[in-house]
C-alpha positions in Angstrom: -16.8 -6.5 23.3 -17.1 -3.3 25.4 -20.4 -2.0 24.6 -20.0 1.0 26.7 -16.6 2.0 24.6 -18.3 1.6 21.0 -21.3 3.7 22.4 -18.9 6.4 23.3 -16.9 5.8 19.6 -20.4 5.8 18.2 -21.7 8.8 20.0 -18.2 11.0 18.9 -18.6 9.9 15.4 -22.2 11.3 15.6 -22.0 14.3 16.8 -18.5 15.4 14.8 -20.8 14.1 11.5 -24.0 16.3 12.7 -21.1 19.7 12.8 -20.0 19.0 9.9 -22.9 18.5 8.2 -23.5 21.9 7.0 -20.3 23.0 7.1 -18.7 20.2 5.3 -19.8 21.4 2.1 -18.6 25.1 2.4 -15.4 23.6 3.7 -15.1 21.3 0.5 -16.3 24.3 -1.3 -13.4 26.3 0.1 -11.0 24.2 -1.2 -12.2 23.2 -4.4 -12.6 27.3 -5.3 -8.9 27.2 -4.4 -8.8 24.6 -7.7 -11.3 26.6 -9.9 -14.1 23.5 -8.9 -17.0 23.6 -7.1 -19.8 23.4 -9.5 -22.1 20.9 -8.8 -22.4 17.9 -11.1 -25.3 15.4 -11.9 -3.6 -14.1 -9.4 -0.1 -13.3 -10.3 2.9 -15.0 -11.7 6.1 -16.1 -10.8 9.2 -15.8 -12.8 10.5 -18.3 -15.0 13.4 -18.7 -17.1 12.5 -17.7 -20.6 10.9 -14.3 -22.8 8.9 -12.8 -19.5 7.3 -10.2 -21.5 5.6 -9.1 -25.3 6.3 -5.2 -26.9 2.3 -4.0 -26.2 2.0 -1.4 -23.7 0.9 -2.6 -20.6 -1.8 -0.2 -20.2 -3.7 -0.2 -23.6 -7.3 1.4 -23.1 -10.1 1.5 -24.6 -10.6 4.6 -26.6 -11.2 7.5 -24.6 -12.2 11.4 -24.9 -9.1 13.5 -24.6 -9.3 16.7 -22.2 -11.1 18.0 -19.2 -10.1 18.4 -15.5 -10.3 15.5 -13.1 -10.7 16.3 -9.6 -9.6 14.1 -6.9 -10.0 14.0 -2.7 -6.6 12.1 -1.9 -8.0 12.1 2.1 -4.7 11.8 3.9 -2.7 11.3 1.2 -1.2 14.9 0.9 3.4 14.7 0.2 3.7 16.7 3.5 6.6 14.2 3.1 8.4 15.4 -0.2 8.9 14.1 -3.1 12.0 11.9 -3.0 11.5 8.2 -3.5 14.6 7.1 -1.4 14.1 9.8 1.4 10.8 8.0 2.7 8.0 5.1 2.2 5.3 7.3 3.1 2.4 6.5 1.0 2.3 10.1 0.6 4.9 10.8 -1.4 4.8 7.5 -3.4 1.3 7.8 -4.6 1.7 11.7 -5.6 4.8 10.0 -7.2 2.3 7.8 -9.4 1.2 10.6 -11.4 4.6 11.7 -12.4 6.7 8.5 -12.8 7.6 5.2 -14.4 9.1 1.9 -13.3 10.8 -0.6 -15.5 7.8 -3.5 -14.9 4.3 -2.2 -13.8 1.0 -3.8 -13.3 -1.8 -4.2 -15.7 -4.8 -1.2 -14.8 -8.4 -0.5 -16.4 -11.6 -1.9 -16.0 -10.8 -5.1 -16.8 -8.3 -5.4 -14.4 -8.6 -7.1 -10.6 -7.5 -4.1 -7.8 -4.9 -6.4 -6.1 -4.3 -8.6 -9.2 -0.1 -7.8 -9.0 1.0 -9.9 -12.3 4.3 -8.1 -13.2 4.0 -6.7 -16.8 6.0 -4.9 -19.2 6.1 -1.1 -18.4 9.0 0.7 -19.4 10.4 -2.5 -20.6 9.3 -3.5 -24.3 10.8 -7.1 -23.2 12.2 -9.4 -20.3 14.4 -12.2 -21.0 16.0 -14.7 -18.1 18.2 -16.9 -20.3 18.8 -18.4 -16.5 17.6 -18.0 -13.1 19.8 -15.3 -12.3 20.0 -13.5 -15.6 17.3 -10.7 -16.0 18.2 -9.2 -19.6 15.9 -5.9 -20.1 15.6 -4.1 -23.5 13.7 -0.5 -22.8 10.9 0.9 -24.9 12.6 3.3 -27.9 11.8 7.0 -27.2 10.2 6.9 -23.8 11.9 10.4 -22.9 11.5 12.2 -19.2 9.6 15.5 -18.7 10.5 18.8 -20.8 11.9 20.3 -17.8 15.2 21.6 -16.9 17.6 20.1 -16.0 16.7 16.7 -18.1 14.5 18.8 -20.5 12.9 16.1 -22.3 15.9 13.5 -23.2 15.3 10.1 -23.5 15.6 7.3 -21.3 18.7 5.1 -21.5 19.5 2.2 -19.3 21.9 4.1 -17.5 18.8 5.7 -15.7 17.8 2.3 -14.9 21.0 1.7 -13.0 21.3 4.9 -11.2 18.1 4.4 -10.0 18.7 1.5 -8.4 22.4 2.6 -6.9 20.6 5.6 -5.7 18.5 4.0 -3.6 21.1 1.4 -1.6 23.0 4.3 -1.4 20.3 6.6 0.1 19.6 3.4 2.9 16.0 3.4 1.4 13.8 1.4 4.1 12.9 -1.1 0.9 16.0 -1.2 -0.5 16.2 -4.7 0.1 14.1 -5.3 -2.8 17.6 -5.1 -4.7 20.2 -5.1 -2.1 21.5 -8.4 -1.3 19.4 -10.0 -4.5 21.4 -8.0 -7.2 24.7 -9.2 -7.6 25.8 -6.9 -10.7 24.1 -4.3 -13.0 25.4 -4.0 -16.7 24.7 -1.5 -19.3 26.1 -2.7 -22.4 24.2 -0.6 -24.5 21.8 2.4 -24.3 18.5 0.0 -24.2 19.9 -2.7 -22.7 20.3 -3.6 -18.8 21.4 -6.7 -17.7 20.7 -7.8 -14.0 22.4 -10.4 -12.4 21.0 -11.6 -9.0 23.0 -13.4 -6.4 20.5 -16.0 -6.2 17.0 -16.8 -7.6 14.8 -14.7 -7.0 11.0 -15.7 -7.8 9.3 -12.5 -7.7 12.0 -10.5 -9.1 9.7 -8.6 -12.5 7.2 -8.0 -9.4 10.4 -5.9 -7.7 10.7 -3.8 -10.9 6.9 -2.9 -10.8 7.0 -2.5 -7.0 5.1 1.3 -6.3 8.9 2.1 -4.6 10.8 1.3 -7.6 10.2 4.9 -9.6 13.0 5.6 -12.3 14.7 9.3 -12.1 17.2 10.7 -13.6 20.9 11.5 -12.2 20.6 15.2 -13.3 17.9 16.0 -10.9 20.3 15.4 -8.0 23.0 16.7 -9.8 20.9 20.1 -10.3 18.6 20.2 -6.7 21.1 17.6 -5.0 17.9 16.0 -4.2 14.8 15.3 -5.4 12.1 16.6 -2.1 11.3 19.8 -4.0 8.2 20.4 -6.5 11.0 21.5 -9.1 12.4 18.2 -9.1 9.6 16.1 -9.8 10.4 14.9 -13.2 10.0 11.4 -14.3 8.2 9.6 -17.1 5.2 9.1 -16.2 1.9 10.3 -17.5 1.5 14.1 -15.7 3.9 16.8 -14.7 3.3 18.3 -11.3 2.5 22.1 -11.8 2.0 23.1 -8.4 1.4 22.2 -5.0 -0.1 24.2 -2.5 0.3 22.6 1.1 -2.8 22.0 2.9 -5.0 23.3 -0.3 -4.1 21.3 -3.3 -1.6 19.6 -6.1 -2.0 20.1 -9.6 -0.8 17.6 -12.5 -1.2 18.3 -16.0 -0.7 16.1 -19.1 2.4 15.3 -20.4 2.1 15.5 -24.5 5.4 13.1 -24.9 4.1 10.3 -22.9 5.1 7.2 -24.4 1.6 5.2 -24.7 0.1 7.2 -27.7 -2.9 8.7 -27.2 -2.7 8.6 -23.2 -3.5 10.1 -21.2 -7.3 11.9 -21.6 -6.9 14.3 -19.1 -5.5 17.7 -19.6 -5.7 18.4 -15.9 -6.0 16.8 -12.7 -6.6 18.8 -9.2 -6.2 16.5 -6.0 -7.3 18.0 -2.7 -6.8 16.6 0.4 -10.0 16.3 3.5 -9.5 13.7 5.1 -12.2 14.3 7.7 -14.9 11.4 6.9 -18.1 14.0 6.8 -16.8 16.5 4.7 -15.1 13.7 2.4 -18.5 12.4 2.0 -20.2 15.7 1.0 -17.9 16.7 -1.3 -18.5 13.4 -3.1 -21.9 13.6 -2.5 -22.5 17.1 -3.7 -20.5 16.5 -7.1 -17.4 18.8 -5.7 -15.1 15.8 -6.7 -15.0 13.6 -9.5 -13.4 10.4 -7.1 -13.0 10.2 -3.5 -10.3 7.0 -2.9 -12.4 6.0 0.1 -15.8 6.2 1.8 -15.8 4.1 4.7 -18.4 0.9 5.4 -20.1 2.6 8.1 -21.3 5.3 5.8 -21.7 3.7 2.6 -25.7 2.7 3.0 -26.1 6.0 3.7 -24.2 7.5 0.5 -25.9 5.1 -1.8 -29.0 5.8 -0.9 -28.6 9.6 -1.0 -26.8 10.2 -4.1 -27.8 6.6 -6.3 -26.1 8.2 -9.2 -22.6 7.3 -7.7 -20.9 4.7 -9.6 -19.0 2.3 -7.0 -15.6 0.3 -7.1 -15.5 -2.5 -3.7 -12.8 -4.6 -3.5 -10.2 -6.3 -0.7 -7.0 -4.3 -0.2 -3.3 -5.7 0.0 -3.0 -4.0 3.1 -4.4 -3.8 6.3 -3.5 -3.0 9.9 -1.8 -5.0 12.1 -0.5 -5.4 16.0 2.9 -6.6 16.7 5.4 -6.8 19.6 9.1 -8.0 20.1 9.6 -11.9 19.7 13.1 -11.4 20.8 12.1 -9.6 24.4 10.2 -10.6 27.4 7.2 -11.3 28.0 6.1 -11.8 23.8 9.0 -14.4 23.2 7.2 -16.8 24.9 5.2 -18.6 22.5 2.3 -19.0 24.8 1.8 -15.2 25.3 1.8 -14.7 21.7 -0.9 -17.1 21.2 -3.2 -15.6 24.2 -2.7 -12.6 22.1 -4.2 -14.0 19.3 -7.1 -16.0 21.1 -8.2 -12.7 22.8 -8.7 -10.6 19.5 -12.4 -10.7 19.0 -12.1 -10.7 14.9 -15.7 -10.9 14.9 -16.6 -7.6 16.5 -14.0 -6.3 15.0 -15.3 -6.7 11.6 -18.8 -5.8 12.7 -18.1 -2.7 14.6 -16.0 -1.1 12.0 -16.9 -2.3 9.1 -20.8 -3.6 9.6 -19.7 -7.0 8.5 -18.0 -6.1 4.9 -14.7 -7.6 4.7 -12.9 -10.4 5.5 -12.5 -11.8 8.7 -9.0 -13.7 8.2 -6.2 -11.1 6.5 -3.3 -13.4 7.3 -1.8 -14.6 9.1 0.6 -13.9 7.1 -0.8 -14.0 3.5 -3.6 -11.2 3.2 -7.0 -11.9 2.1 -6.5 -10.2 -1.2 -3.9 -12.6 -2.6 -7.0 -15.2 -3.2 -4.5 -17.8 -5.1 -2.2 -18.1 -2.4 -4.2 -18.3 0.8 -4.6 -20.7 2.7 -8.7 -20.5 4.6 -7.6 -20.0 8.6 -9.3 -23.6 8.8 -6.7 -25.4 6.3 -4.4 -23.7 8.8 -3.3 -27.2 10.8 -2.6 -26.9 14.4 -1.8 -23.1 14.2 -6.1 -22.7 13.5 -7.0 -23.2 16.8 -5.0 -19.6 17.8 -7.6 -17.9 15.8 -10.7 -18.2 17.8 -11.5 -15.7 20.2 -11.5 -17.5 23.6 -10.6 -15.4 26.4 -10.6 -18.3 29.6 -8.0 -20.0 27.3 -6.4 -16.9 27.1 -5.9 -16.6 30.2 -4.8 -19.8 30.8 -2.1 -19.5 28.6 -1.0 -16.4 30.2 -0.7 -18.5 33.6 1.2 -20.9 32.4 3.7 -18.7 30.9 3.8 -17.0 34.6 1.8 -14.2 34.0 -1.4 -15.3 36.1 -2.5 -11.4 37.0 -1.3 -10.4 33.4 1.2 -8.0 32.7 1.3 -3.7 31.6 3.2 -2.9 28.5 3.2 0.6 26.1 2.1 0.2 22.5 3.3 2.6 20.4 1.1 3.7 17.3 0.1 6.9 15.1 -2.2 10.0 15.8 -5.1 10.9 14.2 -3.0 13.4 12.2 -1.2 10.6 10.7 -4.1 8.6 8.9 -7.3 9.6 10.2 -9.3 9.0 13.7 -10.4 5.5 12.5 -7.2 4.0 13.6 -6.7 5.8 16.8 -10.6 3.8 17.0 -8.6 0.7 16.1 -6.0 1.2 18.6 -8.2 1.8 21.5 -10.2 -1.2 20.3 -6.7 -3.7 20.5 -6.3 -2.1 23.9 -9.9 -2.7 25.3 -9.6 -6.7 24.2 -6.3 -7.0 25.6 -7.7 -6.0 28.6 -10.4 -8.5 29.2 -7.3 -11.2 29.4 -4.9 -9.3 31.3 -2.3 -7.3 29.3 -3.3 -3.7 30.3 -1.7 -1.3 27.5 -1.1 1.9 27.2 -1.5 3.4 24.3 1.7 6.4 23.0 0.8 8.0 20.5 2.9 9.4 17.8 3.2 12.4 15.0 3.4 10.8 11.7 7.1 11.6 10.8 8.1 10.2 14.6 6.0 6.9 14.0 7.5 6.3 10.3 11.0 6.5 11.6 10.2 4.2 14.7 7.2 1.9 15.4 6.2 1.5 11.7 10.0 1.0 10.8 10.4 -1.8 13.7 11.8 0.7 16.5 9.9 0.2 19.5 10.4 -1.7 22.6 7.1 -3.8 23.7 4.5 -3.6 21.5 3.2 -1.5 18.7 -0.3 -1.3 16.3 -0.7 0.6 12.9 -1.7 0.1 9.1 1.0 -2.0 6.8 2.6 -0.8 3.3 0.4 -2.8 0.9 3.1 -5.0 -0.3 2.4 -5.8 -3.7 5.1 -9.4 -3.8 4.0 -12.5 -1.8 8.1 -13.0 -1.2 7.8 -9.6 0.9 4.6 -10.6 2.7 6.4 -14.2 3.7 10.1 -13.4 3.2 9.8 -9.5 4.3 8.2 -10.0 7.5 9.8 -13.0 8.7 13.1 -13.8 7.9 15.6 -12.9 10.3 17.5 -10.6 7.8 14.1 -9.4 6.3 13.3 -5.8 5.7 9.9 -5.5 7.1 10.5 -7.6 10.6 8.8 -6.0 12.6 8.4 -8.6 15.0 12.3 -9.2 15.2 11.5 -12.7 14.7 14.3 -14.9 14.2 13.3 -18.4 13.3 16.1 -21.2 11.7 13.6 -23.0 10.5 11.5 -20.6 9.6 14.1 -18.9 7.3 15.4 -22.3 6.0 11.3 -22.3 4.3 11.1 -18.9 3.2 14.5 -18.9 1.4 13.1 -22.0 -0.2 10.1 -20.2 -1.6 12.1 -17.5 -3.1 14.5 -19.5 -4.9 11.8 -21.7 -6.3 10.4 -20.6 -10.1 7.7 -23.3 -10.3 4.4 -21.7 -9.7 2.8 -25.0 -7.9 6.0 -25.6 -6.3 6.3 -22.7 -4.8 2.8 -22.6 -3.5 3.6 -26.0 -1.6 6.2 -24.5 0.6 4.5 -21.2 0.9 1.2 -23.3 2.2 4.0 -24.9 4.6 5.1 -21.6 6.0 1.5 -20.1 6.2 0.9 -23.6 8.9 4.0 -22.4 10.3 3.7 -18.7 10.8 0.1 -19.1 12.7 1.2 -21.9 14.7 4.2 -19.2 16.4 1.4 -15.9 16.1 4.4 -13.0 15.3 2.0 -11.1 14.3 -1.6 -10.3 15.1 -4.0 -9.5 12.0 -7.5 -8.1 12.1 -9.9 -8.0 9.5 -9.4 -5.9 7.0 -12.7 -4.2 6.2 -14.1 -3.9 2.1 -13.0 -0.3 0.4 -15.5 1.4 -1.5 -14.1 3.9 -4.0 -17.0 6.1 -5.1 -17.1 7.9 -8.8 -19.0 10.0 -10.8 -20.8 8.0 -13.7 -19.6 10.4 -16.3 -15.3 8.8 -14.7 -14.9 6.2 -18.0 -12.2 3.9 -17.8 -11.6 4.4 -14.2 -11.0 1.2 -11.7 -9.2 1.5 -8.6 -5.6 -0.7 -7.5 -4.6 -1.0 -4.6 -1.2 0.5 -3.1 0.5 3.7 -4.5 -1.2 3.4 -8.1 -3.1 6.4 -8.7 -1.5 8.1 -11.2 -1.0 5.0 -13.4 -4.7 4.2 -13.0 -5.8 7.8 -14.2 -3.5 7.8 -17.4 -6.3 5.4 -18.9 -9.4 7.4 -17.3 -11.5 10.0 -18.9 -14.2 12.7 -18.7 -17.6 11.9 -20.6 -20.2 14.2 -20.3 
């Protein structure tokens, strides 16, 4: 590791934390006034044929105290973006899309449930039957109706909203629209709470599909009315909270919707979301009781914030999600098998972890299951011959590079995000992958992006040598394996295209028996490190921080915000 380059990162962060200091209150203060705050306060299944699902809500609580205003500092998450589901992935919109929406499966939330624990249950489905392997039959919950707001003005959900959801976003080319397109054969209606889904060939995790953070129900008359759905006026849904306002670059505001369908939920009347995503003044706004729940302190800072405001309640956990380096398997010189594993053998996870994240973590996030799905992967020593890629060895580096005829190395541009798009960290991260490909000879050079430029190139797969930025947290192990790997997959970023490779993963996804499916999964987990596609570094811990007076509150990872808060409450 360059110790001169981590003094400099070091001696930046410093003096950027000692401004902001002082000021980072009476910045934090400046926009919580604008939200009337300020005050200072003291494992997962896979589908089988059969009844998939029972008629209790999937989000039953324990009970809580209805009213008061949550506030919220959703960094970097602000819906510069817009609101339509099928007009971008940006976790931006998606998560401010949590508050206000539904999908037909969701995940289980609360305190008793595990952040990445992505077991598909019942949302606004009351039950799942799969008579077959391709037969998905859903009957809807009675009298779930959308927001009391023109144009739907408060009408109840039928199953044709279920379809048009679904047409709408094949039809808009949604970047994940492969989650249905190609898998869903037909789509019948035959009666107002009934849809009937028939794939066009098993399909494992399909339930985890329908609770995917992308697979938000709305309702024709919104397009019919706005002819899109990127305006605040056309946020309607199902979901917990109506958005009242947004202000760009101050604040959002969601308030309770009194006809959600899970009686009693949610507590809040009211919750304000700001959005600093500089570290320092993130930090004191937490720390000074400006916000009820930051959804991130980094690892760096978190001995100091426990030990200056104890009172803090804390969430840790392992994200689905990460970042990760990639470049083209189908181009010179990263098609060679033996360039792609110098890759890997010169990535010094170690420092890595220790440098950004003071050792809190896990070392091993892939390759290619993430360190979060615990039941499904494999330690990087079970890993067969595709284990020894994963040690940091820079002579064998090298010598891997010479014998693929690069013996001086080689230049190449990696494309990658600005700070604007999520934060200085991973511009920290990106000149980091550059400084160790440097000790074995690939001299990079580092072009930088606006956020809306890299979403539509180098984080959808459009760039021509190499490229380095954080993943969607996928939420299925099919689009972690399937997604990012098969030659036809959605999320290839690596244009990888494999015979054999897509021979196993079609096998996985076709395959219903849990331990079955595991088996070949394990198989293509050997596989995938043995070729390197991808790089992975350690994914550090997140710490969520909360005031102890937050009840019922425990983070999940992706775009879950909003679901999570419809079971959290105000005790003081």
């Amino acid at each position: 590791m360059d110790v001169s380059y981590w003094n400099r990162v070091r001696a930046r962060r410093l003096s950027r934390r000692h401004a902001l200091v002082g000021a980072g209150g009476l910045g934090a203060a400046a926009f919580l006034a604008a939200c009337g705050g300020g005050k200072k306060e003291e494992a997962r299944a896979t589908t089988a044929p059969g009844t998939q699902a029972g008629a209790a809500p999937a989000a039953a609580q324990p009970q809580g105290k209805p009213g008061g205003t949550l506030r919220i500092n959703l960094k970097s998450a602000e819906p510069t973006t817009g609101f339509d589901p099928h007009a971008t992935f940006s976790f931006r919109t998606h998560i401010a899309l949590s508050f206000t929406h539904d999908r037909v499966m969701e995940f289980k939330v609360g305190p008793d449930a595990g952040e990445a624990d992505y077991t598909p249950v019942p949302g606004l489905a009351e039950k799942v039957e799969t008579p077959d392997k391709t037969t998905f039959v859903i009957t809807l919950r009675k009298g779930v109706k959308f927001h009391n707001k023109p144009p739907v003005n408060g009408r109840e959900l039928t199953s044709a909203d279920i379809k048009y959801t679904i047409e709408r976003m094949i039809a808009k080319k949604f970047t994940y629209r492969d989650l249905f397109e190609g898998l869903v054969d037909k789509i019948e209606t035959p009666d107002a709470a009934t849809v009937r889904f028939t794939l066009a060939q098993p399909h494992a995790d399909f339930l985890t599909n329908l609770a995917n953070h992308y697979s938000w129900i709305v309702a024709r008359e919104v397009d019919d009315q706005f002819g899109d759905m990127k305006k605040v006026e056309a946020v309607i849904g199902t979901g917990p909270f109506m958005l009242e306002s947004y202000q760009p670059s101050v604040r959002a505001v969601w308030v309770k919707n009194p006809n959600f369908w899970i009686k009693g939920l949610p507590y809040l009347d009211r919750v304000e979301a700001v959005f600093v995503a500089d570290e320092a003044s993130n930090e004191a706004m937490v720390r000074q009781g400006q916000v009820e729940i930051s959804t991130a302190i980094l690892n760096p800072a978190l001995d100091a914030m426990k030990a200056s405001a104890p009172n803090l309640k804390w969430w840790h956990y392992i994200s689905a999600g990460g970042p990760v380096f990639y470049y083209r398997n189908d181009k010179r010189p990263t098609d060679d098998v033996r360039v792609r594993r110098a890759i890997a053998l010169g990535f010094d996870r170690q420092s890595w972890l220790k440098s950004f994240e003071l050792g809190r973590g896990a070392i091993d996030n892939g390759p290619p299951i993430l360190a979060a799905f615990k039941e499904w992967k494999l330690p990087t020593e079970q890993l067969g011959e595709g284990a020894q890629w994963y040690k940091y060895d820079v002579a064998a580096a090298k010598r891997l590079l010479a014998e693929a005829g690069y013996p001086n190395g080689f230049k190449a541009v990696m494309d990658a995000p600005n700070a604007a798009s999520y934060g200085q960290r991973t511009v920290d991260e990106e000149e980091l992958t550059k400084d160790f490909m440097s000790k074995i000879g690939i001299d990079l050079t580092i072009n930088q992006k606006e956020y809306g430029n890299w979403l539509a190139t180098g984080h959808a797969g459009i760039y021509d040598e190499f490229a380095y930025g954080p993943m969607t947290p996928y939420v299925s192990i099919d689009e972690w394996v399937y997604g990012m790997h098969h030659s036809k997959g959605g999320a290839n970023k690596a244009h990888l295209k494999d015979p054999k490779l897509d021979e196993l993963l079609e096998k996985q996804r076709a395959e219903y028996d849990l331990n079955a499916r595991k088996q070949i999964v394990n198989e293509i987990q050997k596989y995938v490190a043995n070729i390197v596609p991808y790089v992975w570094p350690p994914v550090g811990q997140t710490n969520v921080p909360y005031q102890p007076y937050v009840k019922g509150f425990r983070p999940k990872a992706g775009y879950n915000i909003g679901l999570v808060l419809r079971g959290t409450w105000i005790e003081k």
